[in-house]
KOLTINU-725507 format. One line per 5 residues: their letters; for each residue x, y, z of C-alpha. Coordinates in steps of 0.1 Angstrom, whole numbers, padded with zeros to 4 digits. Example, Ala and Ser with C-alpha at 12.3 -4.5 7.8 and 13.67 -1.06 7.14 Angstrom:
// residues 2
AS	0123,-0045,0078 ~ 0137,-0011,0071
//
This chain:
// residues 357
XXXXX	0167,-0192,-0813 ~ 0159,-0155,-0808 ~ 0171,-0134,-0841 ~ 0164,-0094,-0847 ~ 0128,-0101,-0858
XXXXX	0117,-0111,-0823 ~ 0130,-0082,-0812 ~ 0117,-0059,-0838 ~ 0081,-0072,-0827 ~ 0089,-0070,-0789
XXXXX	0099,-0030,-0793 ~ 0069,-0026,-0815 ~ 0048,-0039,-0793 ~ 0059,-0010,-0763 ~ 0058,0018,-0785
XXXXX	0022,0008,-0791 ~ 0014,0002,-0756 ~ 0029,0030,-0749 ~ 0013,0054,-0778 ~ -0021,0040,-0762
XXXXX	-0012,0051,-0733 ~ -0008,0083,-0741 ~ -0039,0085,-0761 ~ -0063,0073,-0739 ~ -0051,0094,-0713
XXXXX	-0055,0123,-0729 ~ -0082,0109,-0744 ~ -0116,0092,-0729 ~ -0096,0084,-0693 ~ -0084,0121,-0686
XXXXX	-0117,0137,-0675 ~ -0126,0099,-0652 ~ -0090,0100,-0639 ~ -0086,0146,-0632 ~ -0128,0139,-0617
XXXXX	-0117,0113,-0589 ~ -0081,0131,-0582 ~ -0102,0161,-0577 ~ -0127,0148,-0554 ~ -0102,0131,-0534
XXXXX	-0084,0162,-0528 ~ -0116,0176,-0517 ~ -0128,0152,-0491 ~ -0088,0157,-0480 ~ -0095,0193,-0473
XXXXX	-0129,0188,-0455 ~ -0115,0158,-0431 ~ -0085,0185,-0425 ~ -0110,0211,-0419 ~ -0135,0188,-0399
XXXXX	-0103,0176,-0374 ~ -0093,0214,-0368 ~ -0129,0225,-0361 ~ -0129,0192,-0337 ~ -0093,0200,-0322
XXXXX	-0101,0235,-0309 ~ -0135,0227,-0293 ~ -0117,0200,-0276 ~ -0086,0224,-0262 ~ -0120,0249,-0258
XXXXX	-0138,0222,-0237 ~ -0103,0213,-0217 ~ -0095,0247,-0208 ~ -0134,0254,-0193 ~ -0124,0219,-0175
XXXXX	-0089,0233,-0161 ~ -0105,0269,-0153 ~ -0136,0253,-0137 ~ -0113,0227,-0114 ~ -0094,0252,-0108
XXXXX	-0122,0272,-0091 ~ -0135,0243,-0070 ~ -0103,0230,-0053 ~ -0098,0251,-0031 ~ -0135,0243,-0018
XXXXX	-0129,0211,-0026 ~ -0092,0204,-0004 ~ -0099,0227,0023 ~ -0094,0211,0059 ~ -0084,0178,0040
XXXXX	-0050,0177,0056 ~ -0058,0206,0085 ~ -0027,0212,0107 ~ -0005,0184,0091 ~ 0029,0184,0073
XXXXX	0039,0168,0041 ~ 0076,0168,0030 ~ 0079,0166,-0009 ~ 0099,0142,-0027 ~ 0112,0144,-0061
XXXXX	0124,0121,-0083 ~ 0152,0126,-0115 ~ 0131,0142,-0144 ~ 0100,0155,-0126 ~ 0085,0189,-0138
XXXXX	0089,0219,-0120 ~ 0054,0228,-0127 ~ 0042,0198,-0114 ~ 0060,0202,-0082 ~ 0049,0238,-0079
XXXXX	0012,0228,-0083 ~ 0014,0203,-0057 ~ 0027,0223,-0032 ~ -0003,0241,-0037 ~ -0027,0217,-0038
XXXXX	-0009,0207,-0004 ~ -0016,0245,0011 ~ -0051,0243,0005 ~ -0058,0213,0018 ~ -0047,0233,0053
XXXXX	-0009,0214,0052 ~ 0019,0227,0054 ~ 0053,0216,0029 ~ 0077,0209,0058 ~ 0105,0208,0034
XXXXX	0121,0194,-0001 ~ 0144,0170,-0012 ~ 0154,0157,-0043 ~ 0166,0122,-0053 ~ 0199,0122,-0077
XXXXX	0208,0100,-0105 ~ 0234,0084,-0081 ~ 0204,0066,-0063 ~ 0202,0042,-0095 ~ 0237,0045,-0110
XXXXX	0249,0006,-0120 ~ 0287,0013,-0115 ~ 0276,0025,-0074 ~ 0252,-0002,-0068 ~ 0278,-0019,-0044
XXXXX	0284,0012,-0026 ~ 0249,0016,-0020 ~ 0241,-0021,-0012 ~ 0271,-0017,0015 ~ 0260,0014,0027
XXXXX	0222,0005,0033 ~ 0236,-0021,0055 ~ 0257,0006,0077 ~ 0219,0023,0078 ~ 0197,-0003,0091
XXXXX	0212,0003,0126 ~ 0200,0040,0127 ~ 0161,0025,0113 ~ 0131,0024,0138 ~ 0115,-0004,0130
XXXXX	0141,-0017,0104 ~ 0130,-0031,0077 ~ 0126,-0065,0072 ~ 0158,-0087,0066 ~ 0151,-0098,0031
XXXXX	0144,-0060,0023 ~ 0155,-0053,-0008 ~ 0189,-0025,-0013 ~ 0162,0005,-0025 ~ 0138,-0005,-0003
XXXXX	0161,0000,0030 ~ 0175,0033,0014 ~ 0138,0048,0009 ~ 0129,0034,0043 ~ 0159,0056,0058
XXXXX	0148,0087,0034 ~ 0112,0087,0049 ~ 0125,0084,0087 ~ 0146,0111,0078 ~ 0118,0132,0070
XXXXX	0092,0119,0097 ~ 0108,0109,0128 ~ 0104,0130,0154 ~ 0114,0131,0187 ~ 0082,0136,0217
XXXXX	0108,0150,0236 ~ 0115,0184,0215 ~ 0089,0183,0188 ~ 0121,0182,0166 ~ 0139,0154,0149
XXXXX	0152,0121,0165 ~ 0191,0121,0162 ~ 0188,0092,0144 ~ 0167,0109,0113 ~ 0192,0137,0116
XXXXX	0222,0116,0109 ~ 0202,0098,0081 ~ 0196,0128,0065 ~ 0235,0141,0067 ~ 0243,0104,0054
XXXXX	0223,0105,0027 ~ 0229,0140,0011 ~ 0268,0140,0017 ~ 0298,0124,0001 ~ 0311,0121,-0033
XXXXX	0278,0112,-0050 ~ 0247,0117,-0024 ~ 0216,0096,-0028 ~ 0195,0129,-0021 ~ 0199,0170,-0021
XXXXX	0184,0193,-0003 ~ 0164,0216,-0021 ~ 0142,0229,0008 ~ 0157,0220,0043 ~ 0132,0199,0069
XXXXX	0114,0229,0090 ~ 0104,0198,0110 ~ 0094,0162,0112 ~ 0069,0155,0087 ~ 0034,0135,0092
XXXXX	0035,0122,0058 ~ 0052,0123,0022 ~ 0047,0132,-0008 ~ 0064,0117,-0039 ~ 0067,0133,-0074
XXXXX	0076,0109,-0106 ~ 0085,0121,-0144 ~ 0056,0129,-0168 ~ 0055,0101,-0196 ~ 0091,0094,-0208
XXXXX	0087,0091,-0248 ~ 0106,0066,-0261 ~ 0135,0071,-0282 ~ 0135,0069,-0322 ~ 0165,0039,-0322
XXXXX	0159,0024,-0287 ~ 0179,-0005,-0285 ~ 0172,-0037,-0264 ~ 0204,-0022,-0240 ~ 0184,0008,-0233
XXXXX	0154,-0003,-0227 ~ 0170,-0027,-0201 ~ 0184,0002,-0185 ~ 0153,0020,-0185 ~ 0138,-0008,-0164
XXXXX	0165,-0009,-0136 ~ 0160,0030,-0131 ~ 0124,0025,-0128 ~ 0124,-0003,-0104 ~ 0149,0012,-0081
XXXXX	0124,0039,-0079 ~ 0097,0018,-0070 ~ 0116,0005,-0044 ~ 0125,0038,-0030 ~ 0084,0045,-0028
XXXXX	0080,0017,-0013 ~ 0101,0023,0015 ~ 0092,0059,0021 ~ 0054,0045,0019 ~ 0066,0026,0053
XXXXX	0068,0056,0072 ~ 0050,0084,0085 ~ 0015,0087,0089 ~ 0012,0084,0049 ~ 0028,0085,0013
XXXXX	0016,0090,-0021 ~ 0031,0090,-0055 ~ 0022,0110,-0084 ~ 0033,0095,-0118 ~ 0024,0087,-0149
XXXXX	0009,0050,-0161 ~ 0011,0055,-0199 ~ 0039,0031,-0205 ~ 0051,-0002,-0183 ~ 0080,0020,-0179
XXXXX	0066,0050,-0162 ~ 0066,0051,-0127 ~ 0027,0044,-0114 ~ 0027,0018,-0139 ~ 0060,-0001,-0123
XXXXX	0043,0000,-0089 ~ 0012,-0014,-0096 ~ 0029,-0042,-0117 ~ 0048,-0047,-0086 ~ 0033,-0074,-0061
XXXXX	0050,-0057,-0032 ~ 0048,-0024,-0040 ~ 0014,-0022,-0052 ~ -0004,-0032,-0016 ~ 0013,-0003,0002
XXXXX	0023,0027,-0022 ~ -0010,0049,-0029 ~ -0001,0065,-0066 ~ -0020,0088,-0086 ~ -0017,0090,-0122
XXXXX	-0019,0115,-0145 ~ 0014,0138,-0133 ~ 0009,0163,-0158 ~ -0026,0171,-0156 ~ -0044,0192,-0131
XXXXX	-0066,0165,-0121 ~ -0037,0146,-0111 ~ -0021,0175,-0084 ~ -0061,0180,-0071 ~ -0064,0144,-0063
XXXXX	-0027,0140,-0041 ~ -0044,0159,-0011 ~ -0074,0138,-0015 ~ -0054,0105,-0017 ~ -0032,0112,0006
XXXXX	-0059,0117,0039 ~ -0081,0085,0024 ~ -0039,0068,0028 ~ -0034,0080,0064 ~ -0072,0073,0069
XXXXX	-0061,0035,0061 ~ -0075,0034,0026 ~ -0045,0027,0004 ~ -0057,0027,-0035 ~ -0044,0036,-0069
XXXXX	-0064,0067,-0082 ~ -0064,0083,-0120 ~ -0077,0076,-0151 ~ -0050,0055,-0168 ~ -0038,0020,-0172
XXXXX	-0043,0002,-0135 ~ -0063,0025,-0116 ~ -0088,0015,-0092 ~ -0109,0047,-0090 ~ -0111,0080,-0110
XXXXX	-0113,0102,-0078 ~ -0101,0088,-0041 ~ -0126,0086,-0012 ~ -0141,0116,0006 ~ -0116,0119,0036
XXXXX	-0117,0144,0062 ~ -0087,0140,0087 ~ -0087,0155,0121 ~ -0053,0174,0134 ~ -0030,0153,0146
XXXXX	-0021,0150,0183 ~ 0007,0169,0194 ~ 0036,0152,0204 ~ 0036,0148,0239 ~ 0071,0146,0257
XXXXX	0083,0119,0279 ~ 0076,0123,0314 ~ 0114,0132,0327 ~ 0124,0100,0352 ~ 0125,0114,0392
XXXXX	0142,0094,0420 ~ 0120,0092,0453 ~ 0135,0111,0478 ~ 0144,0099,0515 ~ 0115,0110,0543
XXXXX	0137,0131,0566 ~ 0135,0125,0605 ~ 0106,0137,0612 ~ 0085,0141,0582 ~ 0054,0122,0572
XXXXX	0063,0092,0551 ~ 0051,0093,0514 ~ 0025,0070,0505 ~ 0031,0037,0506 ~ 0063,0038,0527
XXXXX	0068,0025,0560 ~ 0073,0049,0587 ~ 0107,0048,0602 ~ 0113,0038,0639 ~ 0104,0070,0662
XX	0077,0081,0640 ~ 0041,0081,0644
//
């Protein structure tokens, strides 16, 4: 049984432990222990020191690389694209900047922007995706070539916004009807798919898609979100691959940094990733240099994923130089032969009526 002089020893025995401690701490162990702490905190302050010295040579060395690409592009682009128009596309979140660097990248390749829309959050709303399933089916009969009958929802609605931008009619040099009404279809109503944020000058030869930069993910993502993240982004892939169906050419610049960013999702994508051209790196000047140069090597035929992230076939597209377009030549207008009048020579080929010679 456990009586007071067990636990007369037991206290004894911590105040001892305790007292030694204390005495060898301020005794023999306090210059070993104050030594290491110190040099610790001095290898601290020369990684900290060592990282800064690194971290400013690299922004150094980044910004040479931006001022020096900078200087070659427009050498580098010119007659890329000569006499061709590119309508831009944006999609919910992209960067201003982004789009703005494009459009130049775009005029010194020797294109012209032909016009700008931007897709809405109704494209990929879950409480509409009825509507929109119904009303890609009212679409498909203003599509030439419609799409294919298994074709998913997003994949006949892109289809319709890239005829809306590149149809044109031979006729006029001017948009079919049928691209006209797409257009009105799509950016009107309650909730439109699209909005205008530049209006068509004229049918386009190609496209030009703009994604988000990297979306970071949130602190407390739940499972729910993250599902939701995932529908967005495959809608969109679906919409690129649609608009990558018409025109002369389409490319997409995104970012590959996540399976959830945009370039990513279309390479994952067995469908997609065999007829959208993407190009990575959004937010970063090499990716708005190589868009010109990916989109001729994409009319040229050579349909790639370019950028230096996660799936990309080559840093830098092919060397492409395109030549301009043909113009649009208009229908010859239908003419009826005319009846020989008594008396006239016969055209050729017609038999000569009775009394003539």
């Amino acid at each position: 049984m456990i009586d007071f002089r067990y636990h007369l020893v037991s206290l004894i025995s911590v105040f001892l432990a305790l007292a030694l401690g204390i005495l060898l701490g301020a005794g023999p162990l306090n210059a070993t222990i104050g030594d290491q702490l110190t040099g610790q905190v001095a290898d601290l302050r020369e990684d900290r020191d060592r990282l800064r010295t690194e971290l400013e040579l690299s922004n150094a060395e980044t910004e040479d690389l931006t001022t020096y690409l900078d200087g070659v592009a427009p050498d580098v682009l010119a007659s890329r694209l000569e006499g061709r128009s590119v309508a831009l596309v944006t999609l919910p979140g992209a960067n201003a900047d982004d789009v703005a660097a494009v459009r130049a990248r775009l005029e010194q390749s020797g294109s012209a922007v032909s016009g700008e829309l931007a897709v809405t959050d109704a494209w990929t709303d879950p409480e509409t995706a009825s509507f929109r399933s119904s009303f890609a089916g009212q679409l498909v009969g203003y599509l030439a070539p419609a799409p294919e009958d298994d074709a998913g929802t997003d994949v006949v609605l892109g289809t319709a916004l890239g005829q809306a931008l590149t149809s044109a009619d031979p006729a006029s040099a001017g948009f079919t009807e049928e691209a006209e009404t797409l257009l009105d279809l799509l950016s009107t109503g309650d909730q439109p798919l699209v909005a205008v944020v530049e209006e068509p000058a004229g049918p386009a030869n190609a496209t030009v898609v703009v994604g988000p930069r990297p979306e970071p993910a949130p602190e407390q993502e739940t499972e729910t979100d993250s599902e939701e993240r995932a529908v967005r982004t495959a809608g969109y892939v679906d919409l690129t691959e649609g608009v990558a169906r018409t025109g002369e050419g389409s490319v997409v610049l995104g970012a590959a940094t996540t399976e959830l960013d945009l370039v990513a999702a279309i390479i994952a994508d067995p469908d997609a990733a065999g007829v959208v051209t993407t190009v990575d790196s959004v937010g970063e000047i090499t990716g708005h240099v190589s868009v010109p140069l990916a989109l001729a090597a994409d009319i040229s035929g050579d349909q790639g994923h370019y950028g230096f992230e996660e799936g990309a076939q080559e840093p830098v597209p092919a060397s492409v130089y395109l030549p301009p377009p043909a113009p649009a030549e208009p229908s010859p207008a239908p003419t009826e032969a005319a009846e020989p009048t008594e008396g006239s020579e016969p055209t050729d080929g017609a038999e000569p009526t009775e009394g003539e010679g």
